[in-house]
VOPAGU-2260 file (C-alpha; in pm, 1 decimal, decimal comma):
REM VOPAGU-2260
SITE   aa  ch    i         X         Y         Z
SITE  UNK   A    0     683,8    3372,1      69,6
SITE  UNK   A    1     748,1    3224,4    -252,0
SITE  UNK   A    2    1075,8    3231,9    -463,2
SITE  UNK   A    3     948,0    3515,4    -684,8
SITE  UNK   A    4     869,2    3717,0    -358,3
SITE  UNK   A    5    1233,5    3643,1    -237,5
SITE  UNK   A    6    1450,0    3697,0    -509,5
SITE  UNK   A    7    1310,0    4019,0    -512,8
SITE  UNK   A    8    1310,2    4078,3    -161,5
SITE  UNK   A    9    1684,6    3976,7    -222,2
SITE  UNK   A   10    1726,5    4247,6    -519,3
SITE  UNK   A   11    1619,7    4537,1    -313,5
SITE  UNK   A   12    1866,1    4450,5     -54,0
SITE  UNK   A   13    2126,2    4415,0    -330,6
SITE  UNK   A   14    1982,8    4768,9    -474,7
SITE  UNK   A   15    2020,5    4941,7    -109,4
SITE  UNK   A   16    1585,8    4975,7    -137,7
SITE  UNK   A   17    1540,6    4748,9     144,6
SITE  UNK   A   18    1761,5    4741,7     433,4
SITE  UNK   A   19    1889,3    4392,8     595,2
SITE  UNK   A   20    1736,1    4465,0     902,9
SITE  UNK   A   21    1417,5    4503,8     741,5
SITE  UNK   A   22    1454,8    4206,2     541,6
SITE  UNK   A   23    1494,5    3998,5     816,8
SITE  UNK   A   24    1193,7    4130,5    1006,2
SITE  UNK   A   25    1015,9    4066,3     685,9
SITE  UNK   A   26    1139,0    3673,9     706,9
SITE  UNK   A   27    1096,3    3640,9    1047,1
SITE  UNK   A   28     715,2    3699,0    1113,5
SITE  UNK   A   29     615,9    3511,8     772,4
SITE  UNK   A   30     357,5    3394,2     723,2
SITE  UNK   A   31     175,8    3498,6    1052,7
SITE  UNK   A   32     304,5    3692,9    1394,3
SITE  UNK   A   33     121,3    3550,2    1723,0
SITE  UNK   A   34     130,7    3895,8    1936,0
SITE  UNK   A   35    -157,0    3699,4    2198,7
SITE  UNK   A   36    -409,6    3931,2    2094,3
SITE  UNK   A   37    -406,1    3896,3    1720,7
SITE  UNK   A   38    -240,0    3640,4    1486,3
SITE  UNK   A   39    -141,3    3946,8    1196,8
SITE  UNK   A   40    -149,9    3749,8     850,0
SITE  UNK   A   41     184,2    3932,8     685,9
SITE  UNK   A   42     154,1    3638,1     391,8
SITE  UNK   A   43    -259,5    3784,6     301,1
SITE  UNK   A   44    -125,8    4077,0      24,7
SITE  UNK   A   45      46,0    3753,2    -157,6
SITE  UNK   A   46    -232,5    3542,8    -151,6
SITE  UNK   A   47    -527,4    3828,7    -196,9
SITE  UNK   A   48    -343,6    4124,9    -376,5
SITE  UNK   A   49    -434,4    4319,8     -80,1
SITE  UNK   A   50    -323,2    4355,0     314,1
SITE  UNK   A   51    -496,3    4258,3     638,5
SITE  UNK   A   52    -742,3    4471,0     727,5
SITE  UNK   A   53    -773,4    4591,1    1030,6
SITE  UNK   A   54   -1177,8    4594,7    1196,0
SITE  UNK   A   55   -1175,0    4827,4    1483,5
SITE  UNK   A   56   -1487,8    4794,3    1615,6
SITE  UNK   A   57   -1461,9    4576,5    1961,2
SITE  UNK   A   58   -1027,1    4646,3    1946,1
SITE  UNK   A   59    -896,3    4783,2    2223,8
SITE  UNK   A   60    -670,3    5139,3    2121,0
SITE  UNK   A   61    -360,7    4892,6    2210,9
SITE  UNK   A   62    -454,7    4630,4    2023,1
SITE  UNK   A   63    -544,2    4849,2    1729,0
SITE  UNK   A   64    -167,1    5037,0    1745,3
SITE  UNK   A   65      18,4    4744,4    1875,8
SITE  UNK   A   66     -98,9    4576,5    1499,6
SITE  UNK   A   67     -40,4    4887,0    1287,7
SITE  UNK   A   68     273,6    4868,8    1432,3
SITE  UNK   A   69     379,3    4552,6    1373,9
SITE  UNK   A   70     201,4    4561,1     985,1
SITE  UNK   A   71     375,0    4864,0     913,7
SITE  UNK   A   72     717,6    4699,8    1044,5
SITE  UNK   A   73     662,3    4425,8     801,2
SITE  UNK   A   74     619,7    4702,9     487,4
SITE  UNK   A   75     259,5    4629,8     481,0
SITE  UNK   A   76      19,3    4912,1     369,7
SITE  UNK   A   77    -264,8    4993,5     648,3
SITE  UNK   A   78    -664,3    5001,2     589,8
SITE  UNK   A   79    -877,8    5039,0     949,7
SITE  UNK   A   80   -1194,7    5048,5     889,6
SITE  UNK   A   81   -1481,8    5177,2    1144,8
SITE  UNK   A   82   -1201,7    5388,9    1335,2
SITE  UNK   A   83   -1305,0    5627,2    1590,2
SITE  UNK   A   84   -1138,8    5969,0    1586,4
SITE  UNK   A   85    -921,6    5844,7    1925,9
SITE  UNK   A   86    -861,6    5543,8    1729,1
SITE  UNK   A   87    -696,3    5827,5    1427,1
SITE  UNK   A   88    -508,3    5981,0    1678,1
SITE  UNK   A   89    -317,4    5680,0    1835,0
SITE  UNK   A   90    -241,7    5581,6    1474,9
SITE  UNK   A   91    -144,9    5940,9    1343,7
SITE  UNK   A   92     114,9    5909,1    1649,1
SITE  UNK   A   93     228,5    5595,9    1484,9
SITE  UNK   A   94     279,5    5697,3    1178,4
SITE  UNK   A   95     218,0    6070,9    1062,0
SITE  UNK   A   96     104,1    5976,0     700,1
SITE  UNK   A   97    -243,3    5847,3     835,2
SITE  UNK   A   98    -541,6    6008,2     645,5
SITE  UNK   A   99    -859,0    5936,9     840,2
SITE  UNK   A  100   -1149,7    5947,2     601,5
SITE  UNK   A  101   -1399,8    6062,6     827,8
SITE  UNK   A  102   -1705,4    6052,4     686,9
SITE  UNK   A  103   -1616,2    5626,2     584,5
SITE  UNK   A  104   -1438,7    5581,8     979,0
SITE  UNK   A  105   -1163,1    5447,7     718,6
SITE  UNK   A  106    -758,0    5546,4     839,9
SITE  UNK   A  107    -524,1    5441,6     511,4
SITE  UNK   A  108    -130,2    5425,8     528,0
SITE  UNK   A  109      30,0    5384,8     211,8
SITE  UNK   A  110     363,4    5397,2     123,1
SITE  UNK   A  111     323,2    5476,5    -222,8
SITE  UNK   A  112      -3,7    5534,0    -374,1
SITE  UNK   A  113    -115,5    5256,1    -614,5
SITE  UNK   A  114    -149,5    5321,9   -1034,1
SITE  UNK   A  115    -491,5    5421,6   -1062,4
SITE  UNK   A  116    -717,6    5201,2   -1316,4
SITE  UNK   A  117    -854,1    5285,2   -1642,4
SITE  UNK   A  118   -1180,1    5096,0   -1550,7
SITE  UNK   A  119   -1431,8    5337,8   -1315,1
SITE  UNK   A  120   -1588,6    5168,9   -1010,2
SITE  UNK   A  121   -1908,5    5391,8    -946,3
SITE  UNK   A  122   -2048,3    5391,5    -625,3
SITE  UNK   A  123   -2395,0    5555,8    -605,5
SITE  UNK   A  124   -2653,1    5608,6    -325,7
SITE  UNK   A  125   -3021,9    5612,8    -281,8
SITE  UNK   A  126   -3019,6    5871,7      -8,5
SITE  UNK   A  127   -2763,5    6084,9     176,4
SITE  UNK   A  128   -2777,1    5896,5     503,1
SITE  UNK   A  129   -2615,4    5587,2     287,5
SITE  UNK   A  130   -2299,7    5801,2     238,9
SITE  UNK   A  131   -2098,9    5632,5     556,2
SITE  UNK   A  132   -2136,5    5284,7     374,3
SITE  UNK   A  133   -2084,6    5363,2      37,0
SITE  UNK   A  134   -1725,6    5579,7     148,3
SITE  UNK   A  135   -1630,4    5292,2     315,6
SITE  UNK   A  136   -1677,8    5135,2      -9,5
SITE  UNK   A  137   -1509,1    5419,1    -225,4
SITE  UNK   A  138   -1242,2    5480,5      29,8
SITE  UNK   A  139   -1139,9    5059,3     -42,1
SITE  UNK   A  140   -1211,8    5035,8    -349,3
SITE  UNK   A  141    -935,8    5394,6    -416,6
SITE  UNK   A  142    -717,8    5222,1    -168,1
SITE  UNK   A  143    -661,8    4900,3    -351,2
SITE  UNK   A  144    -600,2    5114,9    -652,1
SITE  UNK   A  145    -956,8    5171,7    -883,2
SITE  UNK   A  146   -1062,0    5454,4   -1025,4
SITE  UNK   A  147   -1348,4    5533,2    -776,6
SITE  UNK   A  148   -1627,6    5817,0    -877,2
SITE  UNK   A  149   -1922,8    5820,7    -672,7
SITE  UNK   A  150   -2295,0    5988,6    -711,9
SITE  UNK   A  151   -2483,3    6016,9    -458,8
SITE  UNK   A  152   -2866,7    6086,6    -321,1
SITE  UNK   A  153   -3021,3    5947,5    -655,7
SITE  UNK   A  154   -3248,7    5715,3    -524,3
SITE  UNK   A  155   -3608,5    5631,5    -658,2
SITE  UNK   A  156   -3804,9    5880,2    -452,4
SITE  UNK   A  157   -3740,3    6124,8    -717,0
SITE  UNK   A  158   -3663,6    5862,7   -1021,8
SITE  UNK   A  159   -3559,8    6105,5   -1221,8
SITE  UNK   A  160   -3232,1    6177,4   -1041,0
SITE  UNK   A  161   -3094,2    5903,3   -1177,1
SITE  UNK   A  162   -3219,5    5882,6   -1496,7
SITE  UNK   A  163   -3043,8    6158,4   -1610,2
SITE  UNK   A  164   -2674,2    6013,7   -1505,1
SITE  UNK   A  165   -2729,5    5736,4   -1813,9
SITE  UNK   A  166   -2400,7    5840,9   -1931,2
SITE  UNK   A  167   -2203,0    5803,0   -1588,5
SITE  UNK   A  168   -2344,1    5490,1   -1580,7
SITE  UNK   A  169   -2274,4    5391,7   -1905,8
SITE  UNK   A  170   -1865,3    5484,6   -1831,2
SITE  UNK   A  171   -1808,8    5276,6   -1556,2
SITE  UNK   A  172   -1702,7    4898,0   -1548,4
SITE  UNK   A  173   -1824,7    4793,3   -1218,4
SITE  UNK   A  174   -2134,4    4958,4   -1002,8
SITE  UNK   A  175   -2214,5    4919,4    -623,3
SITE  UNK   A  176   -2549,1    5035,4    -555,2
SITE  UNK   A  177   -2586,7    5149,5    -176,8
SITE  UNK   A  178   -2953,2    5154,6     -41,1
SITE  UNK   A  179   -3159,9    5174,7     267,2
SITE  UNK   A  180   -3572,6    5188,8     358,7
SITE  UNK   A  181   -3715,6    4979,3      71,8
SITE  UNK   A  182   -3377,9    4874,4    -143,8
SITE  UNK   A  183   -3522,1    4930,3    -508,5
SITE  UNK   A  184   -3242,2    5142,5    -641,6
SITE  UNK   A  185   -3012,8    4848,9    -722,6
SITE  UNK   A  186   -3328,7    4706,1    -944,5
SITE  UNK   A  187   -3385,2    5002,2   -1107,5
SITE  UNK   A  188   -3007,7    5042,9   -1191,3
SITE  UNK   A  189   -2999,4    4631,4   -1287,8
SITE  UNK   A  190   -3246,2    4755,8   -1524,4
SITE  UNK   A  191   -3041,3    5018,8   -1700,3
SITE  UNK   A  192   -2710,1    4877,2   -1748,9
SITE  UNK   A  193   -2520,1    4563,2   -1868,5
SITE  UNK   A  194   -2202,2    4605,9   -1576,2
SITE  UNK   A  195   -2170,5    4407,3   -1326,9
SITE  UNK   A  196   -2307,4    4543,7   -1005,0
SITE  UNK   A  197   -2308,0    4494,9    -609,2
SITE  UNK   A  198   -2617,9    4645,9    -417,1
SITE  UNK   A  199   -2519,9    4695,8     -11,8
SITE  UNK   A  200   -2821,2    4725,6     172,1
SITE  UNK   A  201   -2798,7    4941,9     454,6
SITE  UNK   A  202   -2955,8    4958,2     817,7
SITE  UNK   A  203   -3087,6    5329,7     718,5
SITE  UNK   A  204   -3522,9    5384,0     777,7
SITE  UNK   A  205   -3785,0    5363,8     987,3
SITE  UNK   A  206   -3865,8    5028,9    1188,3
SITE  UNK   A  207   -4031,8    4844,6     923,0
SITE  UNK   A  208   -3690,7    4837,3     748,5
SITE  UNK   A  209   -3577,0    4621,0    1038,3
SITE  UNK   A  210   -3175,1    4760,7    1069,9
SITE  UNK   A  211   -3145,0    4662,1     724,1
SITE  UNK   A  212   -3343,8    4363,0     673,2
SITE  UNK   A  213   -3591,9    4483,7     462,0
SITE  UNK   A  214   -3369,8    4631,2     191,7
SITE  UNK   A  215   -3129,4    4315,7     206,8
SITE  UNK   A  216   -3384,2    4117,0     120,0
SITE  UNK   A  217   -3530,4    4342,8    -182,5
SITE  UNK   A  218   -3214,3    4358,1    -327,2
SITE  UNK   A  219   -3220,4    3922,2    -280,8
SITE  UNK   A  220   -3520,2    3926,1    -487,1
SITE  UNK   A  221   -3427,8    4145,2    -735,2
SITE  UNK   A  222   -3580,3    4150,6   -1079,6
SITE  UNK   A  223   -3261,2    4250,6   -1239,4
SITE  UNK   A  224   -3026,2    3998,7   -1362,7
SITE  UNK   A  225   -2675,4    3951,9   -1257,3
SITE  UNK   A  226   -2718,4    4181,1    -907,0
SITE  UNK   A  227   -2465,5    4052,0    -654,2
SITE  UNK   A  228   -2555,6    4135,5    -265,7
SITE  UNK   A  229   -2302,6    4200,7      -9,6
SITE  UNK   A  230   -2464,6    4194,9     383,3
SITE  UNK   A  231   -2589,7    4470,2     584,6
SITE  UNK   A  232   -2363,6    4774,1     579,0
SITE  UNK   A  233   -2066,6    4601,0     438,0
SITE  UNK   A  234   -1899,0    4860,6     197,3
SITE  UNK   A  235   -1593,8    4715,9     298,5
SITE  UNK   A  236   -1659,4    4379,5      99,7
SITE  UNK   A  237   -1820,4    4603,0    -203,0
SITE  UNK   A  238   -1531,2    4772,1    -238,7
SITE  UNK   A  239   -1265,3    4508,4    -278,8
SITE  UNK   A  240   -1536,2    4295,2    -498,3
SITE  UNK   A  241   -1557,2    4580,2    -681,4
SITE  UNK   A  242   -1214,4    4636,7    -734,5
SITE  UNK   A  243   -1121,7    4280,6    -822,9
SITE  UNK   A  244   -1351,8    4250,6   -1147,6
SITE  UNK   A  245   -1238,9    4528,3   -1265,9
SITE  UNK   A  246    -871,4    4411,8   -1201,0
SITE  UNK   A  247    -991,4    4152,4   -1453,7
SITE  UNK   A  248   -1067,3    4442,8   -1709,2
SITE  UNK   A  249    -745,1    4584,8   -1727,8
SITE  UNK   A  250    -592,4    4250,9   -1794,9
């Protein structure tokens, strides 16, 4: 914690915001808490503008609530991403503000919602089986505090689709492009628009697409200039990328 981050820690106990109790918990597990299981990084919104995340794929429904817990204790805001509907439920017990996002497997926490941006982060897909990813991407992306409008199943099979959302395009200040099978959407889009943009392949198509391979590494070759690729299924990272740059446009 640095001085900034205390003296106002200090000021809301002052102000009555923040009880002392709290404020010592606070001090106490900074910058990390070793709970065996998990070392919870209380220190990461200070150095990345953003909590811990918490991946639940391979936790344990303890290990998941035991760290909610023990974020939430600290005054930290919650993201879980790839939650099960169990995992929901042990965390709605927790804390009864929990909104599961079900179609992204996303739970979110938050004391107080965020400012929303000025600056849009679009999220499209190529097809409507690349929804789960590109939630997960919206559902971070909202989370952190963007402006998040999505459009969705425009992909190149019927080119036309998204040819005729030039002018959504044109309003947004960051794109993620979310594609399966053969991955040419994000070079199509690169094409049409001078934003920066993040293509997330996904593991969506038949065999030849290889769980995501194949699209991954169309959207590596890309034509288009100035296309940035996050791995397979990772809407998780696009969001947050997202989200920083166009933190930098509203500076």
């Amino acid at each position: 914690m640095n001085r900034s981050d205390l003296a106002k820690l200090l000021q809301s106990v002052r102000s009555g915001k923040t009880g002392i109790e709290t404020a010592l918990n606070r001090l106490k597990h900074l910058p990390f808490e070793d709970v065996s299981y998990a070392h919870i990084d209380h220190h990461r919104h200070l150095r990345h503008g953003m909590p811990e995340v918490i991946y639940c794929e391979g936790k344990t429904l303890e290990q998941v609530a035991g760290i909610t817990m023990r974020m939430l204790k600290a005054g930290s805001d919650i993201l879980a991403t790839r939650a099960s509907e169990m995992v929901y439920k042990a965390i709605r017990k927790i804390d009864r503000r929990a909104i599961y996002h079900k179609a992204s497997r996303a739970i979110v926490i938050q004391d107080k919602k965020k400012a929303l941006t000025s600056g849009i982060v679009l999220v499209l897909t190529a097809g409507t089986s690349d929804i789960p990813v590109a939630e997960e991407a919206a559902v971070t992306a909202g989370m952190l505090g963007s402006t998040v409008q999505t459009v969705y199943d425009v992909g190149v099979a019927g080119i036309h689709r998204i040819l005729s959302k030039r002018e959504t395009l044109d309003s947004a200040r960051v794109i993620i492009v979310v594609a399966g099978m053969d991955g040419a959407l994000p070079s199509v889009v690169g094409g049409l628009v001078d934003k920066p943009m993040i293509a997330v392949p996904t593991s969506v198509g038949y065999g030849a697409g290889f769980q995501g391979l194949a699209p991954l590494l169309t959207m590596l070759n890309s034509c288009a200039s100035g296309v940035a690729v996050m791995n397979i299924d990772n809407g998780f990272g696009a969001g947050v990328l997202a989200h920083r740059i166009n933190l930098l446009g509203e500076r």
